[in-house]
LODRENSE-553748 format. One record per residue: residue number from 1; residue in one letter; y, z, x of N, C-alpha, C in turn. Coordinates in steps of 0.001 Angstrom, whole numbers, m for minus. Layout:
<pts>
{resi = NUM&resn = A&nyy = Y&nzz = Z&nxx = X&cayy = Y&cazz = Z&caxx = X&cyy = Y&czz = Z&cxx = X}
...
</pts>
This chain:
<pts>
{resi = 1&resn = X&nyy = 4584&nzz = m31897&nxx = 3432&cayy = 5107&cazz = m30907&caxx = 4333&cyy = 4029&czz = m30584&cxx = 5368}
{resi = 2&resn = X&nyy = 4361&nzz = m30614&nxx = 6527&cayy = 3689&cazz = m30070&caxx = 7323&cyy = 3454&czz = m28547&cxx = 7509}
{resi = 3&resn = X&nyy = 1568&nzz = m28287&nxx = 8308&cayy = 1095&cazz = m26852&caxx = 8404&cyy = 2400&czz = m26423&cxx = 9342}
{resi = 4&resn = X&nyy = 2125&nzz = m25435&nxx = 9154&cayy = 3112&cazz = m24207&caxx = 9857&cyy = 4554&czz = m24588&cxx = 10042}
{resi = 5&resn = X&nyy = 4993&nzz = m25370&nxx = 9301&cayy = 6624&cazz = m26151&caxx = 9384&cyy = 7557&czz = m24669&cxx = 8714}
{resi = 6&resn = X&nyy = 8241&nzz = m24042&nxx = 9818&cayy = 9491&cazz = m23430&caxx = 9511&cyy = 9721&czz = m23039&cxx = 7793}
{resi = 7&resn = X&nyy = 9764&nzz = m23919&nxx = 6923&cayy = 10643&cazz = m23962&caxx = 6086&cyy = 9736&czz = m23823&cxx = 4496}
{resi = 8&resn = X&nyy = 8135&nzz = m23771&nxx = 5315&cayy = 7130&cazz = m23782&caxx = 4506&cyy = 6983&czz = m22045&cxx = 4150}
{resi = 9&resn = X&nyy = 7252&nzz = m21677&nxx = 2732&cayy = 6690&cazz = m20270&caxx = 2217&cyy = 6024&czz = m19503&cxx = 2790}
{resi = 10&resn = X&nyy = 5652&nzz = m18744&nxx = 3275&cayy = 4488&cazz = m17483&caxx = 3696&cyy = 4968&czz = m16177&cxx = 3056}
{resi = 11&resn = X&nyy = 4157&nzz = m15459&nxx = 2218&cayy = 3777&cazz = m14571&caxx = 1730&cyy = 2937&czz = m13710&cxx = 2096}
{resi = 12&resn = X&nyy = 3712&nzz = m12448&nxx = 2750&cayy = 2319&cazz = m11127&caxx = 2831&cyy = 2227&czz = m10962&cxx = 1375}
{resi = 13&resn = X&nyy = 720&nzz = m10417&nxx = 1600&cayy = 242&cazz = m9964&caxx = 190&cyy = 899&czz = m8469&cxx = 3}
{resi = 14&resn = X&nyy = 1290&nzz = m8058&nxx = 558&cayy = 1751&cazz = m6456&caxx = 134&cyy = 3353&czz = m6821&cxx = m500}
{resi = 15&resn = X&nyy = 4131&nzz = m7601&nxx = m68&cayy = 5137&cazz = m8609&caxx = m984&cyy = 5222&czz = m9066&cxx = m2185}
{resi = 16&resn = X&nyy = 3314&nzz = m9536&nxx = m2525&cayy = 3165&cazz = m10215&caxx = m3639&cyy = 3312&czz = m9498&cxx = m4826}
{resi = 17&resn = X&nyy = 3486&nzz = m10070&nxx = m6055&cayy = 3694&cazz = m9275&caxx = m6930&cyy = 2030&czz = m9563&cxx = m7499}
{resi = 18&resn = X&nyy = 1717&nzz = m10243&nxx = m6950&cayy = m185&cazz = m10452&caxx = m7342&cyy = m1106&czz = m10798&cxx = m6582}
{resi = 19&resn = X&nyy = m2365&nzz = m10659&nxx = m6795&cayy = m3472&cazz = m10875&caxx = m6019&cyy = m4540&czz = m11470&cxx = m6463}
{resi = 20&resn = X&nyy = m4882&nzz = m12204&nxx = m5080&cayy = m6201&cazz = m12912&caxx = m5444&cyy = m7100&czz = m12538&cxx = m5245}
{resi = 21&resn = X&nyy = m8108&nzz = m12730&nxx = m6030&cayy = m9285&cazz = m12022&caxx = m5783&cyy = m9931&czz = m11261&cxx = m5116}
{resi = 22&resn = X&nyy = m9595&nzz = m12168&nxx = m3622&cayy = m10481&cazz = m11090&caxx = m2592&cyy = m9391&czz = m10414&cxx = m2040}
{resi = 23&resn = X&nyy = m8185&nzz = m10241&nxx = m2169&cayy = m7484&cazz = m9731&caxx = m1578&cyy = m7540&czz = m8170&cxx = m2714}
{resi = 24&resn = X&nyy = m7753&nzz = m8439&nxx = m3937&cayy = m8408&cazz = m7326&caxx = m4933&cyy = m9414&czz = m6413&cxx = m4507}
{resi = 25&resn = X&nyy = m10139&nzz = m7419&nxx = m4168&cayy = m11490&cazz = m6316&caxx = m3680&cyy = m10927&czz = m5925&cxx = m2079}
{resi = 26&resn = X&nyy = m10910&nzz = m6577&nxx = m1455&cayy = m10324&cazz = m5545&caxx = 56&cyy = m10005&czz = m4403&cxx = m485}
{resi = 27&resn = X&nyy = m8901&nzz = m4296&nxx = m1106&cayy = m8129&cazz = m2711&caxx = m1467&cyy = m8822&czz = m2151&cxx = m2549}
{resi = 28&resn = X&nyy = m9997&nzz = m2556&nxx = m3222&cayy = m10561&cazz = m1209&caxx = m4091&cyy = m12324&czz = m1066&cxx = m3312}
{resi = 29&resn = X&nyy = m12230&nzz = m1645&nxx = m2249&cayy = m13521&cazz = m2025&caxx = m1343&cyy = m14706&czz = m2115&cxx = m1974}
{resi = 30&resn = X&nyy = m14795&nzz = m3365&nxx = m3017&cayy = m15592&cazz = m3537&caxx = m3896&cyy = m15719&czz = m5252&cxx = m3204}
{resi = 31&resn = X&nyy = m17021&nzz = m6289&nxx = m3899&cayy = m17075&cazz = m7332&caxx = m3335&cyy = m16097&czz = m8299&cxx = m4622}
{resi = 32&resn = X&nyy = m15612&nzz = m9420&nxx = m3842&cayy = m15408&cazz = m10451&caxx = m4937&cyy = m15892&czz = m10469&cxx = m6123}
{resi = 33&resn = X&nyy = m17281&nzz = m10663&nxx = m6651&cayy = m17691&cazz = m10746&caxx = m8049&cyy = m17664&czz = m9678&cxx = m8285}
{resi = 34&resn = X&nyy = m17572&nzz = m8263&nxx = m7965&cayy = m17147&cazz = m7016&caxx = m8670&cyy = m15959&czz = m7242&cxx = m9364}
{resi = 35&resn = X&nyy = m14905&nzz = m7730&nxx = m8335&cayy = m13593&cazz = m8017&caxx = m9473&cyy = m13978&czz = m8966&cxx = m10156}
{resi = 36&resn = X&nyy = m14093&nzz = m9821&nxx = m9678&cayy = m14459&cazz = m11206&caxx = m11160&cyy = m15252&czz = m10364&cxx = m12061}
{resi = 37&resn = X&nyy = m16216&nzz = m9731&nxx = m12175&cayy = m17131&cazz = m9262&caxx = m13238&cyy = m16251&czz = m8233&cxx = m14186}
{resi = 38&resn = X&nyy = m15565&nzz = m7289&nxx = m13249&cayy = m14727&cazz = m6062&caxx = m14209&cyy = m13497&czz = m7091&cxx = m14893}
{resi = 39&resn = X&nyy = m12914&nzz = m7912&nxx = m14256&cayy = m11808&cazz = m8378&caxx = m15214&cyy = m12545&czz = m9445&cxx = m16151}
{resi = 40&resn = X&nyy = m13545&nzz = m9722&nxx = m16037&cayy = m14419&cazz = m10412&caxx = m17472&cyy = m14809&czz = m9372&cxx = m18689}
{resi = 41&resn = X&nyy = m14899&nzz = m8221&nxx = m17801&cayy = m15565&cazz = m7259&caxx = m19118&cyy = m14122&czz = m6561&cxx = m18959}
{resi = 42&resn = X&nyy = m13259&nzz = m6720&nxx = m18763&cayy = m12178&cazz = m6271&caxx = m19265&cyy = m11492&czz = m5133&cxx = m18506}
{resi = 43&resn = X&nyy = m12348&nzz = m4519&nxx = m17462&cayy = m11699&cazz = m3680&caxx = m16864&cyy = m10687&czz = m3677&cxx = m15693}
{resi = 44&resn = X&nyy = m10353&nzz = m4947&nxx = m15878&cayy = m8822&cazz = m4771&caxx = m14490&cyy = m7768&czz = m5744&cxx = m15110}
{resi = 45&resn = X&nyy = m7240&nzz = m5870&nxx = m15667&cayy = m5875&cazz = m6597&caxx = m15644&cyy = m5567&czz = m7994&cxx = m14955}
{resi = 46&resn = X&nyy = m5646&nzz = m9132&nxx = m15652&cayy = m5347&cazz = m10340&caxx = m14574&cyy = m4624&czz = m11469&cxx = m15433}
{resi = 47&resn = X&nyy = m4085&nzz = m12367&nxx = m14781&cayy = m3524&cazz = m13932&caxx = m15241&cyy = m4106&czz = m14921&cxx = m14860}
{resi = 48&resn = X&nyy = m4115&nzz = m15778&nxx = m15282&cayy = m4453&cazz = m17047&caxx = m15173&cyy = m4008&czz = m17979&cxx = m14349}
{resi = 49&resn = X&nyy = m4171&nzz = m18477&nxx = m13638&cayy = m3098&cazz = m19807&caxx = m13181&cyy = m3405&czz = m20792&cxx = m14009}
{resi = 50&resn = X&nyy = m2463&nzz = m21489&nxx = m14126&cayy = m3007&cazz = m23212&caxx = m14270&cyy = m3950&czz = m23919&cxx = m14164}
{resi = 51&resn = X&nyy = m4491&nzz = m23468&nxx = m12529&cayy = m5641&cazz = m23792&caxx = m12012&cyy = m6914&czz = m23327&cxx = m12576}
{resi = 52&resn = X&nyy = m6755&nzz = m22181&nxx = m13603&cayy = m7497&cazz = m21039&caxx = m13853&cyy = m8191&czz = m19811&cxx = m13009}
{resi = 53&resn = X&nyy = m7323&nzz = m20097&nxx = m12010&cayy = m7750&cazz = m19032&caxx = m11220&cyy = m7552&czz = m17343&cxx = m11457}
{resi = 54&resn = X&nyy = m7811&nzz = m16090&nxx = m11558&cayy = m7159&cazz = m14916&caxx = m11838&cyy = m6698&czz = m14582&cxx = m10664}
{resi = 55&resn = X&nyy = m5423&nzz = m13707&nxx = m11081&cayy = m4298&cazz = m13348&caxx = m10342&cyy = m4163&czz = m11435&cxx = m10827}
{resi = 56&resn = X&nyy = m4391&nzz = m10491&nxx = m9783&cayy = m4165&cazz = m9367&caxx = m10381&cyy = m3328&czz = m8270&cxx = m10301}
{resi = 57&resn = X&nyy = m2572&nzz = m7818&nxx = m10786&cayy = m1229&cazz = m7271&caxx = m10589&cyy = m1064&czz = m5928&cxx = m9482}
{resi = 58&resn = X&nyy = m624&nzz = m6504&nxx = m8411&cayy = m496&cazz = m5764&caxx = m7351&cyy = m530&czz = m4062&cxx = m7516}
{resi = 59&resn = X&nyy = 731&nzz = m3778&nxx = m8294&cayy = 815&cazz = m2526&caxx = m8236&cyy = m31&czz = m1487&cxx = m9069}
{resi = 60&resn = X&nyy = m804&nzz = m2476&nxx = m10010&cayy = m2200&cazz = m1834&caxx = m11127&cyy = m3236&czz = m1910&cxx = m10270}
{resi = 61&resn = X&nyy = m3175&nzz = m2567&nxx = m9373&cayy = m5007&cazz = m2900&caxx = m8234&cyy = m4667&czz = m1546&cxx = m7260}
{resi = 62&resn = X&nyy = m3101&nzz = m1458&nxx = m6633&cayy = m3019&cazz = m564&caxx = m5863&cyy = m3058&czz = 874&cxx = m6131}
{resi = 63&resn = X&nyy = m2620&nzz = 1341&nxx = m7568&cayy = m2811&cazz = 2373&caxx = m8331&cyy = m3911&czz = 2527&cxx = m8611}
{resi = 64&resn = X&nyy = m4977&nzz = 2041&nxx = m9062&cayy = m6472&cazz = 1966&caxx = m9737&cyy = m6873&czz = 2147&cxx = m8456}
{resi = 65&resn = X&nyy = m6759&nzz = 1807&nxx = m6665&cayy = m7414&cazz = 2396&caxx = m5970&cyy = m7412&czz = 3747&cxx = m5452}
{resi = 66&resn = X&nyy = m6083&nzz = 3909&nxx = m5787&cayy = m5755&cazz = 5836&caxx = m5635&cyy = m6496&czz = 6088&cxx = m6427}
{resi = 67&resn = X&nyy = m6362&nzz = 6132&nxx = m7742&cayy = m6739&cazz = 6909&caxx = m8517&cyy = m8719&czz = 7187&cxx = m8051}
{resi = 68&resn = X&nyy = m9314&nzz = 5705&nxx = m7805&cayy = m10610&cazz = 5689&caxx = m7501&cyy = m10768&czz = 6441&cxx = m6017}
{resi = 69&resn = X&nyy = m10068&nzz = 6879&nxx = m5298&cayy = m9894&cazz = 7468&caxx = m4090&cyy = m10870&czz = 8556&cxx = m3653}
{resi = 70&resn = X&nyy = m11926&nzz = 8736&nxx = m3382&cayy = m12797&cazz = 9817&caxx = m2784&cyy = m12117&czz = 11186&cxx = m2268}
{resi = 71&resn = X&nyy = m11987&nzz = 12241&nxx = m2873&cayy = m11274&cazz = 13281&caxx = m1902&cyy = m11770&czz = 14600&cxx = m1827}
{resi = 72&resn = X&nyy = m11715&nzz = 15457&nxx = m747&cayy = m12936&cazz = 16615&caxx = m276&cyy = m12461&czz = 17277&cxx = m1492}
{resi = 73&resn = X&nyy = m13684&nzz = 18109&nxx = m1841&cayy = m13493&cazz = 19080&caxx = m2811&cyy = m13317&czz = 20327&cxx = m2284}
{resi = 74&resn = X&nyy = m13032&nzz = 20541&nxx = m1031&cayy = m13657&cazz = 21980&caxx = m373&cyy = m11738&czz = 21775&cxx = 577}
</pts>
């Protein structure tokens, strides 16, 4: 199949029901191996591909950044 051919898939990530890595860290504004490191020690939620790549569940990355959210105390 050809690049940019009509009929070829495109996916926004806000669509996705998962995320890749760096698209993880964008939204909790942490670097790449921050997520790779927390979902090794267990703290974020992810799948596997085939490929073995991790995949992390959109609406748990997007919740976990509210919740981590900075907000005035005053």
């Amino acid at each position: 199949m050809r690049r940019g051919s009509p009929t070829r898939r495109q996916h926004a990530p806000e669509t996705r029901s998962y995320l890749r890595t760096a698209e993880a860290a964008d939204i909790l504004y942490v670097s790449p191996k921050t997520v790779s490191r927390w979902a090794k020690e267990g703290k974020l939620p992810f799948l596997k591909t085939l490929g073995g790549h991790r995949r992390y569940p959109a609406a748990e990355i997007r919740q976990l950044a509210n919740e981590l959210q900075v907000r005035p105390t005053a």
